[in-house]
C-alpha positions in Angstrom: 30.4 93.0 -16.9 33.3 90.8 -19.1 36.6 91.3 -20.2 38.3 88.5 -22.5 36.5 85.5 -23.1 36.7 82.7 -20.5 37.6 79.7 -22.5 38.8 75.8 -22.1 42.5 75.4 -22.5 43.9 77.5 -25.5 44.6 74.8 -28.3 40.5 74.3 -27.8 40.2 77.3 -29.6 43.3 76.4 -32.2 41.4 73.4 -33.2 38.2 75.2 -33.2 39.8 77.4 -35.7 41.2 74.5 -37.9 39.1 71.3 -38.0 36.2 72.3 -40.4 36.5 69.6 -43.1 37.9 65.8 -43.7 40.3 65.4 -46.4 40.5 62.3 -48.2 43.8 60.0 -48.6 44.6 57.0 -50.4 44.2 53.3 -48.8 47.3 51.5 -47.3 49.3 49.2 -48.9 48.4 45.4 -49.0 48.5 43.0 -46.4 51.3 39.9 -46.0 50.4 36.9 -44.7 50.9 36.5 -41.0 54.1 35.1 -39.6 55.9 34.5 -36.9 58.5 37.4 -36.3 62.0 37.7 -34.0 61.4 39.4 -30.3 64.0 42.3 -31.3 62.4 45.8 -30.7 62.3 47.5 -33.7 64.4 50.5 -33.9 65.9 51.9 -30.6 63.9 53.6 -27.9 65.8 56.8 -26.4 65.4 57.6 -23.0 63.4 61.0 -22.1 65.6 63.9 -21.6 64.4 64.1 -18.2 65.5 61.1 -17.2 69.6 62.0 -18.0 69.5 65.6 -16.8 72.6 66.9 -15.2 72.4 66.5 -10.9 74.0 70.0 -10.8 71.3 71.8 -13.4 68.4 70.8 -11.1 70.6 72.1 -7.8 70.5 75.2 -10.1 66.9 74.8 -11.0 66.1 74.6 -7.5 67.8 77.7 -6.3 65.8 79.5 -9.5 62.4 78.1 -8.1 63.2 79.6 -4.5 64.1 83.0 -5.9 60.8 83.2 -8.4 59.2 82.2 -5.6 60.2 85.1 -3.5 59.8 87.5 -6.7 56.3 86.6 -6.9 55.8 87.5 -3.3 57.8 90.3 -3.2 55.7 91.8 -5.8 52.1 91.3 -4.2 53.7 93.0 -0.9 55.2 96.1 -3.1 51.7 97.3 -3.0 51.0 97.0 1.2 52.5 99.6 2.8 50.5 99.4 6.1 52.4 98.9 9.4 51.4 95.5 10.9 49.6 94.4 7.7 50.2 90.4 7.4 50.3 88.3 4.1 49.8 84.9 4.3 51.2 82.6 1.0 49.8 79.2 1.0 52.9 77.4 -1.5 52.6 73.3 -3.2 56.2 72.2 -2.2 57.7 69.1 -3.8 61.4 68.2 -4.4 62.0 72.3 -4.0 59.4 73.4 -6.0 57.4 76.0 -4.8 53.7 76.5 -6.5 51.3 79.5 -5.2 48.3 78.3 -4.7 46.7 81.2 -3.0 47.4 84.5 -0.9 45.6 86.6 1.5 45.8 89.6 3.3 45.6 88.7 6.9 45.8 92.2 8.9 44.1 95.6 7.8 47.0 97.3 9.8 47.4 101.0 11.0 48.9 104.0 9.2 51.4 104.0 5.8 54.8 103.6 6.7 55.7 103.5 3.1 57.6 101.9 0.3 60.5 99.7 2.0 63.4 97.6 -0.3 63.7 95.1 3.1 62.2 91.6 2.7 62.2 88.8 4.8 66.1 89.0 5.6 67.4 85.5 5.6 64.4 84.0 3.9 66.0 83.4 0.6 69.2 81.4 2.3 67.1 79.1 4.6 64.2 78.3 2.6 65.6 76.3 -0.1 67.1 74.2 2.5 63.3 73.4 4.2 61.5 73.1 0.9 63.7 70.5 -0.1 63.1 68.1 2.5 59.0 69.4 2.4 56.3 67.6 0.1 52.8 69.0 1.4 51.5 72.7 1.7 52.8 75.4 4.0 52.6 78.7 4.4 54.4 81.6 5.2 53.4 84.6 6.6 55.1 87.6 6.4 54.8 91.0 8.5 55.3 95.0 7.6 57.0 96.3 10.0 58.3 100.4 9.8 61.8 99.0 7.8 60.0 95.8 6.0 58.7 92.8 5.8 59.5 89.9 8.3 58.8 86.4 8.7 56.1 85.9 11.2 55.6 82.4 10.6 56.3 79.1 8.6 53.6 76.0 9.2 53.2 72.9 7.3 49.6 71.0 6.8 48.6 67.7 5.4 47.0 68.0 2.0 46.7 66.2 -1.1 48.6 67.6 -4.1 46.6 70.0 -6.5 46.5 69.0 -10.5 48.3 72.7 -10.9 51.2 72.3 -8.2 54.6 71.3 -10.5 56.9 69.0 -8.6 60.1 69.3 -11.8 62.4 72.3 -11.1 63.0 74.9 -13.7 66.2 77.5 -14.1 64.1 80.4 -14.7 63.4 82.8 -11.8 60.6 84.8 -13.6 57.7 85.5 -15.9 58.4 86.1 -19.5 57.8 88.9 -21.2 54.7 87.2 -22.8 52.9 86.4 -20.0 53.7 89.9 -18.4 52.7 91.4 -21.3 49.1 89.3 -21.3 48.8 90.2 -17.0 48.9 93.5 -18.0 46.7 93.8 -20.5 44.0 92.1 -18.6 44.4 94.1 -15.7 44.4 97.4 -17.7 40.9 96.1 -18.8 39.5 95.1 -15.5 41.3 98.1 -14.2 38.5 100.6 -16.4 35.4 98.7 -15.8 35.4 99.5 -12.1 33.8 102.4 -10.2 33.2 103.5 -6.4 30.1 105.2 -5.4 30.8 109.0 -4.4 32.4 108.8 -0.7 31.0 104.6 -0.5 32.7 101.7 -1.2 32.9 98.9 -3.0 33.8 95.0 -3.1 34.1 92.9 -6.5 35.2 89.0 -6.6 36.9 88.7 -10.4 38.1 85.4 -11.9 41.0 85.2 -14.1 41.6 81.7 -16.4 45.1 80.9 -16.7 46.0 78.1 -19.1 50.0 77.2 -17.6 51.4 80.4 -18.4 48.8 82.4 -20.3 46.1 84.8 -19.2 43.3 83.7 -21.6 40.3 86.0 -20.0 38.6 87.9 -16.9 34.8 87.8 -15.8 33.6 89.7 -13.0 32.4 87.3 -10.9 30.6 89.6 -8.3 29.8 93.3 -7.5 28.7 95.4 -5.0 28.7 98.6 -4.0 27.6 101.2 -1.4 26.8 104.9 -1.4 25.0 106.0 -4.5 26.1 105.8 -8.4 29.6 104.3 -9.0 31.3 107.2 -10.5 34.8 107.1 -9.0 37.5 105.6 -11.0 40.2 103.8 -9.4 43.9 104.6 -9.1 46.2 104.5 -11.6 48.2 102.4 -9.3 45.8 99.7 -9.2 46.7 98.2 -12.9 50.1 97.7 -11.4 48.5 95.7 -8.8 46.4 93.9 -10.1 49.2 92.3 -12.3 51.7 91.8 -9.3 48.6 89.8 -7.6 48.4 87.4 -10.0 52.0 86.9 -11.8 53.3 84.1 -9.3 50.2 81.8 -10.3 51.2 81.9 -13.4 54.1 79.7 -12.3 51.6 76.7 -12.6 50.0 74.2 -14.7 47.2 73.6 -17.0 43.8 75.1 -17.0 42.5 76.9 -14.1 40.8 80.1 -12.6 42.5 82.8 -10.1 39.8 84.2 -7.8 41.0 87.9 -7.1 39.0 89.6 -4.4 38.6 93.5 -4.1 37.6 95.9 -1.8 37.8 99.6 -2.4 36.8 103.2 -0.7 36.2 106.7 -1.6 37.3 109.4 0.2 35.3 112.7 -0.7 38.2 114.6 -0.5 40.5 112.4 -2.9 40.1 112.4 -6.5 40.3 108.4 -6.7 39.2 105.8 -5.2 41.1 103.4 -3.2 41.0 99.7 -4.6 43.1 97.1 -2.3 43.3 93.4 -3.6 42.8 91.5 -0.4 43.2 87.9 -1.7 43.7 85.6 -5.1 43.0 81.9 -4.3 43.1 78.8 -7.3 39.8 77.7 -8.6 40.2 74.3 -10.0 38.2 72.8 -12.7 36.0 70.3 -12.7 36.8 66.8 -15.3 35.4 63.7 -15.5 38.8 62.1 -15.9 40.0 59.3 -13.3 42.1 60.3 -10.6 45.0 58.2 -11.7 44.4 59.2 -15.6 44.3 63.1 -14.0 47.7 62.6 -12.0 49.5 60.9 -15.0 48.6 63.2 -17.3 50.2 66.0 -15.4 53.1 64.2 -14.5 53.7 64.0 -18.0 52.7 67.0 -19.5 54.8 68.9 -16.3 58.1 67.3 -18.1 57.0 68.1 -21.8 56.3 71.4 -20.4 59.7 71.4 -18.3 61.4 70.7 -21.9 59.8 73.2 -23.8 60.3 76.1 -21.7 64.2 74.9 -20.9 64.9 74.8 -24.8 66.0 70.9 -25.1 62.9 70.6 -27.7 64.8 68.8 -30.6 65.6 66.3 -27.7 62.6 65.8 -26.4 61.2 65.0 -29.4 63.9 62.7 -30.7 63.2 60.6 -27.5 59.1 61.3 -27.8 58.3 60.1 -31.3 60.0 56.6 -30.9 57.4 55.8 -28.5 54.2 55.1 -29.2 52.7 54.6 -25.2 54.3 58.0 -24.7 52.4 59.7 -27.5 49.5 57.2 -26.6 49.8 58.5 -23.3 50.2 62.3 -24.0 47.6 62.6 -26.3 44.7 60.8 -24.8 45.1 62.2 -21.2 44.7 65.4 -23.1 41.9 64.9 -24.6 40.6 63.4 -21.4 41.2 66.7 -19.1 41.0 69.1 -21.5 38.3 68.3 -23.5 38.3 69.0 -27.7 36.6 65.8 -28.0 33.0 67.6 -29.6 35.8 69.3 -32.1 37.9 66.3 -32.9 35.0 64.7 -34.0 34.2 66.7 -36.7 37.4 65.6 -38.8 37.6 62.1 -37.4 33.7 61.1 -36.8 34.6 57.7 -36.6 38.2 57.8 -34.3 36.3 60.1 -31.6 33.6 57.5 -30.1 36.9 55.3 -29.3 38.9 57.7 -27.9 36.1 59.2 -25.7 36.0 56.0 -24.0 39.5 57.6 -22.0 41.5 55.9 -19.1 43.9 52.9 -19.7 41.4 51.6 -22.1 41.6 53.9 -25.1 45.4 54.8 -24.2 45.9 51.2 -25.4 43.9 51.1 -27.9 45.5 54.3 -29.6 48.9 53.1 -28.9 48.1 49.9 -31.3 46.6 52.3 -33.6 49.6 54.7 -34.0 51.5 51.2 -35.6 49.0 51.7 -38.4 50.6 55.7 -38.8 54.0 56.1 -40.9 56.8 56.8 -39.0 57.0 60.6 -40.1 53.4 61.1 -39.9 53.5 59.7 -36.4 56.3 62.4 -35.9 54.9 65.2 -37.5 51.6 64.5 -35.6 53.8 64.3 -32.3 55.3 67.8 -33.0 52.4 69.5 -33.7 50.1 68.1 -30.9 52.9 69.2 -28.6 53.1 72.8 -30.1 49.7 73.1 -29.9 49.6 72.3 -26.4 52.8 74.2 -25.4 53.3 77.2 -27.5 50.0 77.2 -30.1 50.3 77.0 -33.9 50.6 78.9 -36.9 47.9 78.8 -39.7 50.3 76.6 -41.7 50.3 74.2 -38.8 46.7 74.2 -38.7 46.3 72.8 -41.9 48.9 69.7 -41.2 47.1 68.8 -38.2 43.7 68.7 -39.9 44.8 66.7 -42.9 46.7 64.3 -40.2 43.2 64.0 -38.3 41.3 63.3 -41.9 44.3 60.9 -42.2 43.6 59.0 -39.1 40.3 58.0 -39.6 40.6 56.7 -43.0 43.3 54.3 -41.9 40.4 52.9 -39.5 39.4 51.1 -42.3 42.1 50.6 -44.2 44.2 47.2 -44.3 47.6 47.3 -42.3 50.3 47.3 -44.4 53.7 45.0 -43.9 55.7 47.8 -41.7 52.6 48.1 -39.6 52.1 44.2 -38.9 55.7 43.8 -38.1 55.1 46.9 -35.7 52.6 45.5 -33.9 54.0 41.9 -33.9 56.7 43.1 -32.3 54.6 45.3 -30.0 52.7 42.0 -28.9 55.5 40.1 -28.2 57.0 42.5 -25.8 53.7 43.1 -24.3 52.7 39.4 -23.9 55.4 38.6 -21.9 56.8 41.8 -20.4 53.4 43.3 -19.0 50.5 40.6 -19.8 52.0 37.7 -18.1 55.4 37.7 -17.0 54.9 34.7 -15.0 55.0 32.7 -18.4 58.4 34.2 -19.9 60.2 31.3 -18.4 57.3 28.5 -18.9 57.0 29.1 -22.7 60.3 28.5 -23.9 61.5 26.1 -26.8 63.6 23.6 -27.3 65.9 26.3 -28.2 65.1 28.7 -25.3 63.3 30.7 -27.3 60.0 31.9 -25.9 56.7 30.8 -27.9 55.3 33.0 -30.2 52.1 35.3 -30.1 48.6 34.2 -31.8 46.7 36.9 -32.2 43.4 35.5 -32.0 41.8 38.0 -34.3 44.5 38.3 -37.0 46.2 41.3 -37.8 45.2 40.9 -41.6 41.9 41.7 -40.1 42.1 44.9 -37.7 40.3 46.9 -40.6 37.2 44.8 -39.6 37.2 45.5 -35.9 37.9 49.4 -35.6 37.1 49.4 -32.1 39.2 46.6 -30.8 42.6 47.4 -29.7 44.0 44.3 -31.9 47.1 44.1 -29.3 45.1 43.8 -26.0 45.8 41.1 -23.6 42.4 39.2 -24.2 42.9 38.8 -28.3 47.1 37.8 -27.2 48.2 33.8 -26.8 51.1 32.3 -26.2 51.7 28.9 -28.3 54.3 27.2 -29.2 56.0 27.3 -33.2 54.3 24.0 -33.8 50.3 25.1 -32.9 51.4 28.6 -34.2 52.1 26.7 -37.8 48.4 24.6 -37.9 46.9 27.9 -36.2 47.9 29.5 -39.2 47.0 26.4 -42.2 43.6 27.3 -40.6 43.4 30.9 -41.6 45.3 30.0 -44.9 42.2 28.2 -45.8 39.6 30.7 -44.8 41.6 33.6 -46.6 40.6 31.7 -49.9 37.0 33.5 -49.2 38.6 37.2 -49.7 36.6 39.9 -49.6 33.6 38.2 -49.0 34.7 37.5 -45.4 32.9 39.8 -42.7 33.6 40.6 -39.4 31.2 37.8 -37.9 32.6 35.5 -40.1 35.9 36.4 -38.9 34.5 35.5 -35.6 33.4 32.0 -36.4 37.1 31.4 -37.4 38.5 32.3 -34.2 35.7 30.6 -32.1 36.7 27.6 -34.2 40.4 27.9 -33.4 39.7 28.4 -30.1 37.9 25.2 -29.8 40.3 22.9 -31.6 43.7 24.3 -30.5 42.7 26.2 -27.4 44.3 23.3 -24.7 47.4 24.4 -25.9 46.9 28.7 -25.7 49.5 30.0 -22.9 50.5 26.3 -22.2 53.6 24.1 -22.3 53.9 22.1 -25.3 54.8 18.2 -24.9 56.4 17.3 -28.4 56.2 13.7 -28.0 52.9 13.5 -26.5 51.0 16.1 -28.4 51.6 15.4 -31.8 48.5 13.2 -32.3 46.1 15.6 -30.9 47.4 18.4 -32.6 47.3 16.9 -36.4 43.7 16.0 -35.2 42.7 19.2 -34.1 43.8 20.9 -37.7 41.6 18.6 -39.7 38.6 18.9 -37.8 39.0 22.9 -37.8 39.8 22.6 -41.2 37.3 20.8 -42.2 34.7 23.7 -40.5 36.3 26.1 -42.3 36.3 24.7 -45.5 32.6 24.5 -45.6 32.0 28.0 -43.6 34.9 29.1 -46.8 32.4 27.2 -49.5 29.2 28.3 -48.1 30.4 32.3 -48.4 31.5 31.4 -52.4 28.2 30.2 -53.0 
């Protein structure tokens, strides 16, 4: 029995839908040749949105998490009406954020005592003031008793914190209308599929896959039954259930599956049955992403996400698209945990081997490549990734990210144009010495107290040859002063004289012969007076190796 389609995260299916074909663009610019470049960061980064948020809008976001909180269960205990019935609510609480992670019902209890408006008196006051001070898990269980609900009990355990559990307040205390809309519908489905067996019973186990706040799909997981042929229909009431069961998960993040366990009775003299959901617990799914990759990625997505729904989206992206680790960061730990990779490849056959590589490794290599992007491509490609993540996109959208994909991999082998070398010139610089090795940002200075510049061991003229190397990573990076920097660069002045007829091994031989002649000198302090000599040596003798490596490839 199915219901919906159980399916990866939604823009999965959105790309499914839209990358069918490659389109083909025209090659970049021409290359300049390399030069040494100020350490200014081009442009000006803007800070996240997150990070200058008013103090009092998150004390108001925090009250709004307490009271959706208490919505959520509120609505699951509408539908118990059993004297002495417990609930038990097992919550993810971080910096006053409360995330469901399951519920159970803990007590069959005795006799109907009926509809009641009372719950937990006091519970909305004092909690906000213990779930601010709580990171972990706790639970609260609550009691029916003949006027309401009461708190039976509060306990804490250690835990480790799940992928869906948000830890960023929001102001708003509810569901929209969408996602209500989407629990409805799926419970209305799930609601006619089941039947009760003529005065027997019956128990089902049905999974629900959430994606944040949608309700993509429901399976039935399970089903049994006892008594004869299942002929009874349920209770109107139970479609109203079922959606009041599963509205405060959707309160979470990312991909994941709500197990909703069912029991139900007939009574021969009742025209319906009697369904009861007795618990809804998270499944999580499984992905081969890192740990650490795992946890950054939803810290990052949970404030993207936290933007979005608050409505500060033309900030957010003003601050996003000035940064390329951000988008770097965004879009491969998406790819990485939710998958797409089988689809992307079918635009971008050559980009997807690279990027499957995930973790740190192709985040970095990414971020070098996104130099290579125009600046309103690199924007327009941040906008819609985020949509399609976030909210989904329209068939026009569709289109712009396929021809943005087709676009990508053609600049693979394209040569990098002047913007894109100054990009990533800069990028090295910054990186060299503010990540790679800080410890040298006060050895290599000048005469002038000017730090030395970056070699890049493979030139940047030649990052069309090496697709897979991330052209700005720390091993292809050298610090040397102005003076090496100048000879380094006489050398490939010479070999460029063989043009097109250069390969990538030969482009190899180069640097190995750099390395050889000039290498006592990478990452070290240079003695003017006593390294003159050595240095006009070492350029003739590399010069004089690539002269005949240059004359050998005219042949």
């Amino acid at each position: 029995m199915r219901w919906g389609t159980a399916r990866p995260a939604g823009w999965i299916c959105l790309l499914a839908l839209m990358l069918q074909a490659c389109a083909t663009t025209g090659a970049m610019e021409g290359i300049e040749p390399e030069e040494d470049l100020p350490a200014e960061e081009v442009g000006r980064t803007l800070p996240p949105p997150w990070e200058t948020r008013d103090t009092q809008a998150d004390e108001d976001a925090r009250r709004a998490e307490t009271t959706a909180a208490l919505s959520g269960m509120r609505g699951v205990a509408s539908h118990v009406e059993e004297a002495g019935a417990r609930l038990v609510f097992r919550f993810w609480a971080q910096n006053g954020v409360l995330t469901l992670l399951s519920w159970k019902r803990d007590a069959a209890g005795s006799g109907s005592v009926g509809k009641s408006a009372a719950f937990a008196p006091g519970l909305e006051t004092h909690l906000p003031t213990y779930v601010d001070a709580r990171t972990g898990e706790i639970a609260l269980t609550l009691q029916r008793a003949r006027h309401g609900w009461g708190l039976r009990a509060l306990t804490t355990s250690e835990s480790s914190k799940p992928l869906e559990a948000r830890t960023l307040p929001v102001r708003r205390t509810g569901v929209t209308a969408d996602t209500l809309a989407q629990a409805h519908a799926m419970a209305t489905r799930l609601a006619k599929g089941l039947r009760v067996p003529d005065g027997g019973n019956a128990t089902v186990l049905a999974d629900v896959l959430l994606d944040d706040a949608r309700v993509l799909g429901a399976t039935i997981a399970r089903y049994e039954s006892h008594g004869g042929p299942p002929i009874r229909e349920p209770s109107p009431e139970l479609v109203a259930q079922l959606t009041q069961a599963l509205l405060p998960f959707t309160l979470g993040l990312g991909p994941r599956t709500v197990r909703l366990s069912l029991e139900a009775e007939h009574r021969r003299a009742e025209r319906h049955a009697r369904w009861r959901v007795m618990e809804a617990v998270t499944l999580r799914p499984a992905t081969e992403a890192s740990p650490d990759l795992a946890a950054e990625h939803y810290a990052l997505y949970e404030r993207i996400l936290r933007e979005w729904r608050e409505e500060t989206r033309d900030a957010f992206l003003e601050a996003g698209v000035s940064s390329t680790e951000f988008l770097a960061t965004w879009f491969i730990s998406g790819l990485a945990l939710r998958g797409g990779l089988a689809l992307f490849e079918a635009v971008a056959p050559r980009l997807a081997p690279i990027l499957a590589r995930g973790g740190s490794e192709a985040v970095a290599w990414f971020r070098s490549f996104l130099a290579r992007v125009r600046p309103a491509e690199r924007e327009q490609f941040h906008r819609l990734w985020t949509k399609a993540q976030t909210q989904g996109l329209s068939v026009a959208e569709k289109e712009q990210l396929r021809k943005l994909m087709a676009r990508f991999d053609k600049l693979l082998d394209s040569r990098l144009d002047r913007d894109a070398s100054d990009s990533l010139r800069q990028m090295a610089h910054k990186d060299f010495y503010g990540k790679f090795h800080t410890d040298l940002a006060r050895l290599l200075l000048d005469e002038r107290g000017k730090p030395y510049p970056v070699h890049h061991r493979i030139p940047l003229e030649y990052a069309h040859l090496f697709q897979r190397l991330n052209i700005n990573a720390r091993e292809n990076l050298w610090g040397v002063h102005s003076a090496v920097h100048k000879k380094i660069n006489n050398i490939w002045t010479a070999f460029r004289q063989a043009k097109d007829k250069a390969t990538a091994e030969d482009v190899r031989k180069v640097a190995d012969i750099v390395d050889r002649h000039f290498g006592r000198w990478f990452n070290q302090r240079y003695e003017v007076g006593r390294s003159a000599s050595p240095l006009t040596t070492a350029e003739a003798d590399a010069l004089h190796e690539v002269k005949a490596l240059v004359g050998f490839l005219l042949k």
